[in-house]
C-alpha positions as CSV (number, residue, x, y, z in Angstrom):
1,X,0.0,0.0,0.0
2,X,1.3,3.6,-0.7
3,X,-0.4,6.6,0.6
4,X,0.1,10.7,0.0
5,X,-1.2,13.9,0.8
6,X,-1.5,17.4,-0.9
7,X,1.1,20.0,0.1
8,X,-1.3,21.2,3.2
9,X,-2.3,18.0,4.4
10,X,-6.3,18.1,3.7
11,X,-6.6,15.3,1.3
12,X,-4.8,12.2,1.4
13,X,-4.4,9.4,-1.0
14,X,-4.5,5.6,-0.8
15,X,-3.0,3.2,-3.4
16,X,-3.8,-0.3,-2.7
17,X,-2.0,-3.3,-4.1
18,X,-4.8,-5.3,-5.4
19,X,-7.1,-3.2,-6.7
20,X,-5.1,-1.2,-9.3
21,X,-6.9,2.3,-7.8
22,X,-5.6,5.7,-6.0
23,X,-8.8,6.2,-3.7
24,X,-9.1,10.1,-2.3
25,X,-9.7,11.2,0.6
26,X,-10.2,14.9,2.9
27,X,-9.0,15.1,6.2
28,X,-11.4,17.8,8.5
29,X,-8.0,18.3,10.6
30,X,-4.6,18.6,8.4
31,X,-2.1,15.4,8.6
32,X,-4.5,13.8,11.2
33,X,-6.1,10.6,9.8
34,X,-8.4,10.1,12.7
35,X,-10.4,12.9,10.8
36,X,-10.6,11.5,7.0
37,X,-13.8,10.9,5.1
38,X,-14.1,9.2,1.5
39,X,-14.2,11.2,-1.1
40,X,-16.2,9.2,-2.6
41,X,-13.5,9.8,-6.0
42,X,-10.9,7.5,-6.9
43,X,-8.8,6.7,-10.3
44,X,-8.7,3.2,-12.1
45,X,-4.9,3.2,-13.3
46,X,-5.0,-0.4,-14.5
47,X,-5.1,0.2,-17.8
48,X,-1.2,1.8,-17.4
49,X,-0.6,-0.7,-14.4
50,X,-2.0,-4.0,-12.9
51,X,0.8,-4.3,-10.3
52,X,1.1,-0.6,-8.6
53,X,3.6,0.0,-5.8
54,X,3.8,3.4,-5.4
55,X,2.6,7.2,-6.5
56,X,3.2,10.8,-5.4
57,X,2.4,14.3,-6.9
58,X,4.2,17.0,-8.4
59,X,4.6,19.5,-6.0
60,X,1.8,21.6,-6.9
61,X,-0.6,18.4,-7.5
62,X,-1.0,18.8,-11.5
63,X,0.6,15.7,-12.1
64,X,0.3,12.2,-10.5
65,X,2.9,9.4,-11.2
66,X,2.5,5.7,-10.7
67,X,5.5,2.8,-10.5
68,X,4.8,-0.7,-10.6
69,X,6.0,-4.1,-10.8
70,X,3.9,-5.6,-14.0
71,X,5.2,-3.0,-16.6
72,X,8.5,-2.1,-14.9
73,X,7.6,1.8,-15.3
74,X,6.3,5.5,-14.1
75,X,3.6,6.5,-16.0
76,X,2.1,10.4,-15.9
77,X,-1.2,11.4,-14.9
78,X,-2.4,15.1,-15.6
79,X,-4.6,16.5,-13.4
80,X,-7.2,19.5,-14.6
81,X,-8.0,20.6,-10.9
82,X,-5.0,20.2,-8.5
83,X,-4.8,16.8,-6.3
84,X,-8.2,15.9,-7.5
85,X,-7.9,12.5,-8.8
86,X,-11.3,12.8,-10.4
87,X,-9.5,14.9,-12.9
88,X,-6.7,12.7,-13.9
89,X,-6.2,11.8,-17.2
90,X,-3.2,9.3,-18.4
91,X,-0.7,11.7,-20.0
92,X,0.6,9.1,-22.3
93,X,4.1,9.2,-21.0
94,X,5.9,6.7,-19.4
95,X,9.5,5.9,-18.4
96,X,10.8,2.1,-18.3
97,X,13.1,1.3,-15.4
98,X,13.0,-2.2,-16.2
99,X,17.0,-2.0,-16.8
100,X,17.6,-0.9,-13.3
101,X,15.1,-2.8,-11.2
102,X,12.2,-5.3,-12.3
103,X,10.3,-4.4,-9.0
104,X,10.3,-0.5,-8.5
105,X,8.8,-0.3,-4.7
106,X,8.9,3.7,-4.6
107,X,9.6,6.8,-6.6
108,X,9.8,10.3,-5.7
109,X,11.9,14.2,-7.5
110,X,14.0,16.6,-6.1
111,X,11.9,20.0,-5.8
112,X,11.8,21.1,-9.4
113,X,11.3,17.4,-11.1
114,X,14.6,17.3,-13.1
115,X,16.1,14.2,-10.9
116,X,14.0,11.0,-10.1
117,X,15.0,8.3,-8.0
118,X,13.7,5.1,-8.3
119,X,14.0,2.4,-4.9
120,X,14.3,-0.9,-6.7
121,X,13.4,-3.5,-4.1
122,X,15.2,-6.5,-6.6
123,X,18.3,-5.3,-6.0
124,X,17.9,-3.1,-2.2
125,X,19.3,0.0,-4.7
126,X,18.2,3.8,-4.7
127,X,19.0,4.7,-8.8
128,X,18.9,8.3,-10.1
129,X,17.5,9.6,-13.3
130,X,17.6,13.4,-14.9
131,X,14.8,14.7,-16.6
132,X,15.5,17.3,-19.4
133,X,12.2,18.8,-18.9
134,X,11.2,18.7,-15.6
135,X,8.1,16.5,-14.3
136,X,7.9,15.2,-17.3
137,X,8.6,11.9,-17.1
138,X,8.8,10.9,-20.8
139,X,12.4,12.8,-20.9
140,X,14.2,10.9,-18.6
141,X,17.2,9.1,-18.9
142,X,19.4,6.8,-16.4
143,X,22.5,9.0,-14.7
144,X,24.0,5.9,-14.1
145,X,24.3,7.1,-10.5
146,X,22.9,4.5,-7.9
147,X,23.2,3.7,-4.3
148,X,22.9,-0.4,-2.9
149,X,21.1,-0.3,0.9
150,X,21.6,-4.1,1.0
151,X,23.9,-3.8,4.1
152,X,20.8,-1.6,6.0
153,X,18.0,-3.5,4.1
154,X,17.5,-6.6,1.9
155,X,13.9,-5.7,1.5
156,X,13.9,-2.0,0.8
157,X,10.6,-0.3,0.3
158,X,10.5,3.5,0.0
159,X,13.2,6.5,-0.4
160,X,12.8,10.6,0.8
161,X,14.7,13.3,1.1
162,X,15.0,16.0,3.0
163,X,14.3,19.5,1.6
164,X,17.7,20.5,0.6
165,X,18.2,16.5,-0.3
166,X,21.3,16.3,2.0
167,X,20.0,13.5,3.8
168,X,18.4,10.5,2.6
169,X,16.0,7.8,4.0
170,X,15.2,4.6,3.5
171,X,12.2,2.3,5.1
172,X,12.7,-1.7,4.7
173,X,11.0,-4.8,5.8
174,X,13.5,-6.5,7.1
């Protein structure tokens, strides 16, 4: 499961395994989940991906991307109204990662969108990506730049950064 929330902590989002959706939700009471309520709106993003792992937003919630195990690959949503999944549309981009990492557990940018990492739970490795254009995820191209966390974690699941991405952190199974 991989969850999210807008920049201000009033809507969060829930990506399960199994049912290929992103299910919205508000919260009365910023970044306090005893206070969510269904939405009532979520997106169907099998059509990109049957196996998702994990999403997240452009920082100012006009774009969605999903990672997943089935196609190996981040695909673009667009969204016409700001972190309102009811407005997504598939952007028809994608990025294959499938060269790196055949199970891509989590994704996430630096602040402006022109570096990607990619946490690749086959091989417990955190793998960087530019993008010429940034967000856009059909412009990206390996840096050849990666980092193994199999002496921390031989089950990695997700990567973040700090603001200024001087530090980095990783969240495993085992």
């Amino acid at each position: 499961m991989s969850v999210a929330f807008n920049t201000d902590g009033t809507k969060m989002y829930v990506m399960g395994y199994d049912n290929d959706t992103v299910f919205q939700y508000s919260l009365s009471t910023a970044f306090d989940v005893s206070t969510a309520s269904y939405d009532s709106v979520s997106l169907d993003i099998s059509s990109q991906e049957i196996n998702p792992r994990t999403f997240t937003f452009s920082p100012d919630g006009t774009k969605m991307y999903i990672g997943g195990n089935t196609n190996d690959s981040v695909f673009e949503y667009t969204l016409s109204t700001a972190f309102d999944v009811s407005t997504a549309s598939y952007a028809s981009k994608s990025f294959s990662v499938a060269s790196q990492d055949i199970v891509p557990h989590d994704l996430t940018f630096n602040n402006d969108g022109t570096e990607m990492y990619i946490m690749g739970q086959n091989n417990d490795t955190v793998f960087q990506y530019t993008l010429s254009t940034g967000f856009d995820v059909s412009t990206a191209s390996y840096d050849s730049v990666s980092f193994s966390v199999a002496s921390q974690d031989t089950s990695s699941e997700e990567v973040a950064f700090n603001n200024d991405g001087t530090k980095m952190y990783i969240v495993g199974r085992i």
